[in-house]
Structures are given as C-alpha cells and as structure tokens.
C-alpha positions as CSV (number, residue, x, y, z in Angstrom):
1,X,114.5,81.5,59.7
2,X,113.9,79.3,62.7
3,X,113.3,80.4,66.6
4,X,114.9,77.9,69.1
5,X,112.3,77.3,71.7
6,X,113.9,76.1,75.0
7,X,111.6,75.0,78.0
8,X,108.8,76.9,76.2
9,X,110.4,80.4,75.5
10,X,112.0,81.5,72.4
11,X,115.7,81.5,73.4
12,X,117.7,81.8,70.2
13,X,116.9,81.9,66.6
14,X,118.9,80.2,63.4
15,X,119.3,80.3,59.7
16,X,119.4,76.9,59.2
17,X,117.2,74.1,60.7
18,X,118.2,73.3,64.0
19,X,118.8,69.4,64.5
20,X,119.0,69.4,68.4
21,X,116.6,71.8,69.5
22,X,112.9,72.6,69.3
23,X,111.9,75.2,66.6
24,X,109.4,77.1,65.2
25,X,109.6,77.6,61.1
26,X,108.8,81.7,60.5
27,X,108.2,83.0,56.7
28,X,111.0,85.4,55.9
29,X,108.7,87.6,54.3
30,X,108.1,89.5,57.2
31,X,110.4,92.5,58.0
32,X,109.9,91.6,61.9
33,X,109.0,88.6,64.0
34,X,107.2,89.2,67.5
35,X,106.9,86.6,70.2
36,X,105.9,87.0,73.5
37,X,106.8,84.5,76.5
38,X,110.5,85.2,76.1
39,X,112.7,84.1,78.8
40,X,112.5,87.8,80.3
41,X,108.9,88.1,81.5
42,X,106.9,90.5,80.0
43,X,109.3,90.8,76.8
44,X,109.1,90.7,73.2
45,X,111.6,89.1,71.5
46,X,111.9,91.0,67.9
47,X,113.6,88.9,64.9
48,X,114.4,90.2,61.6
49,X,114.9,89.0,58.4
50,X,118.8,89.1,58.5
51,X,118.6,87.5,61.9
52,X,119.0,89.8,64.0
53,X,117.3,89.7,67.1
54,X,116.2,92.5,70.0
55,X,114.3,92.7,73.3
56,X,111.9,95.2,74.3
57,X,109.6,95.5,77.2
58,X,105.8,94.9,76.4
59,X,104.5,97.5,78.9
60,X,101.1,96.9,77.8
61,X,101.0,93.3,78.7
62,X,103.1,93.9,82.2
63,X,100.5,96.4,83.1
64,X,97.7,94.1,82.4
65,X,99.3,91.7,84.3
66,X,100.1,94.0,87.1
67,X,96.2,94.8,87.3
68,X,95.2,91.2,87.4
69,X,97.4,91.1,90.1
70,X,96.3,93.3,92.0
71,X,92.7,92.8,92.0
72,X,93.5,89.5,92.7
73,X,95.5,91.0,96.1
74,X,92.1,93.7,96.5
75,X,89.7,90.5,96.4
76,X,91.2,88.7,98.7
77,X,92.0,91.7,101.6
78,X,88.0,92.6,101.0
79,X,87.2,89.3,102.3
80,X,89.2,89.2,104.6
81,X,89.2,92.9,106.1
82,X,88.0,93.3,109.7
83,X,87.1,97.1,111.4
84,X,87.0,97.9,114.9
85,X,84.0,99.9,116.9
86,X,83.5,100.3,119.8
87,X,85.9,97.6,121.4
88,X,83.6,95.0,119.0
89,X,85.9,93.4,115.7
90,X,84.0,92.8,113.0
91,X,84.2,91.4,109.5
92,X,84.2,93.9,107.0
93,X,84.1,92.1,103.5
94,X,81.2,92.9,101.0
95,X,78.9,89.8,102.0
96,X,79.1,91.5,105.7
97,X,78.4,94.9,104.7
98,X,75.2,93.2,102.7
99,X,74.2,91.5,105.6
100,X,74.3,95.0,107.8
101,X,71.8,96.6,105.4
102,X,69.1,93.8,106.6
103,X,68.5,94.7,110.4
104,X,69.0,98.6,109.4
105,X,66.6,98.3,107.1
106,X,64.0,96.4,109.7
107,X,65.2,97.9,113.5
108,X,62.5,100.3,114.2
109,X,63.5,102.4,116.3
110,X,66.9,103.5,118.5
111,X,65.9,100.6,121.4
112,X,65.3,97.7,119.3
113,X,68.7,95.3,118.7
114,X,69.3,92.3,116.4
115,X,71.8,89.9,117.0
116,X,75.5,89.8,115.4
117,X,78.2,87.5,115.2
118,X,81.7,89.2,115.5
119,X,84.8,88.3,114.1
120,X,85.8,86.2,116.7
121,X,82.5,84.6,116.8
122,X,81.0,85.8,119.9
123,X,77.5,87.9,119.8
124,X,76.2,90.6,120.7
125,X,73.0,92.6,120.4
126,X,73.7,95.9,118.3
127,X,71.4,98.8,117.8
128,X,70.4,100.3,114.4
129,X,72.7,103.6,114.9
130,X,75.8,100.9,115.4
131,X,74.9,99.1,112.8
132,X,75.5,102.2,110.4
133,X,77.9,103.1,112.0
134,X,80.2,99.9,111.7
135,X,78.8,100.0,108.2
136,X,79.9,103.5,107.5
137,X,83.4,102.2,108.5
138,X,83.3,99.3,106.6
139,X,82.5,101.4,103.3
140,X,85.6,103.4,104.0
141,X,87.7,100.5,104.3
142,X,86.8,98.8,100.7
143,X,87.1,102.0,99.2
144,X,90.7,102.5,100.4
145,X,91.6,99.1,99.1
146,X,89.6,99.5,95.7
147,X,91.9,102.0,93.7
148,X,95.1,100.7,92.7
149,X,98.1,102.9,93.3
C-alpha cells in the first residue's frame, strides 16, 4: 500500500507504486493506517488494508490546538490590558500589577504618594489606597481574560 503525499499532506493512497507522485511505503500488515496532517486540518486520514480510505475529525488534537490558541490570544490581551480609575488609564498587564505591590508595600501612611507613569505616559502622584485600588481592578481584569470559554 502506498499514501500519495501532495504539498506535504496525504492526499490519496494506491496499490501500486506511484511513478509521479511522492509516497510513503506502509506494511499491509496493519488492519488500519492513521496519519495526521491531512489536507482537512485537524483530520485523520484512516487507510485500510483493501484500500479503503476514511476521514474523521481528531478532536483531541483540534482542542489542543484550540488551547494553544487561546492562551496565545490571553497572553497577549494581559499585556496589553489597560483599566480606568478615577479619570487616570493605566496599564494593567502582570509586570504592572507587580510593580503596584512595591509602593503599597512601602507608603506609610494615607498622605504619603509615589510617583506613576500612566498609560499614556504622563505621571502622577498616587496614594496607597489608589494604588489597591487600581490594583484590585487590575486583578479582576486578568481573571476575566484567564478562563477560556
């Protein structure tokens, strides 16, 4: 049995060797023949040994794909996310949020400010209680994105 490959999928399959084509050579001691990377994404292409050929989905490999995917799209909205407080944008990704923990952890009391670069790159001086509270919304955001639906 031989499986025509065209442009690196397994199009077609023959009995004989094929004299045009690219092939793979499969033992015919097998009652079925699975390849992946048909033409059809995320399909198997199921040969047997009288030739005869079937597709099937391959859920578990469209899922997995599906979750790459997606945490791919989740990575890159975390980084990019802003959230809004009190008129003031700011950037919301995880290396923000990080960087909010530092003057909470060190402001005092509720007069004392540190400096903070908004989104749109102008400062201001923010008190410890804003600080949470920006981070608070922050939190929220992430965790909305974080579960895929």
């Amino acid at each position: 049995m031989y499986l025509i490959e065209t442009d690196g999928y397994i199009t077609g399959y023959s009995s004989s060797e094929p004299t045009n084509e690219k092939f793979h050579e499969v033992a015919d001691d097998s009652e079925f023949y699975t390849f992946f990377e048909t033409y059809k994404p995320f399909t198997k292409i199921k040969v047997n040994v009288n030739g005869v050929m079937s597709y099937e989905e391959d859920s578990d490999r469209k899922e997995l794909q599906e979750r790459i995917q997606f945490k791919e799209e989740r990575e890159i909205a975390v980084g990019t996310s802003t959230v809004e407080y009190d008129g003031m944008v700011f950037d919301s990704g995880e290396v923000s949020q990080n960087r909010m923990l530092r003057p909470i952890a060190v402001l005092q009391n509720d007069t004392d400010t540190q400096m903070w670069v908004l989104h749109d790159n102008s400062v201001v001086y923010l008190k410890k209680y804003q600080f949470l509270a920006v981070l608070e919304l922050a939190g929220l955001q992430q965790s909305s994105l974080w579960v895929q639906p």
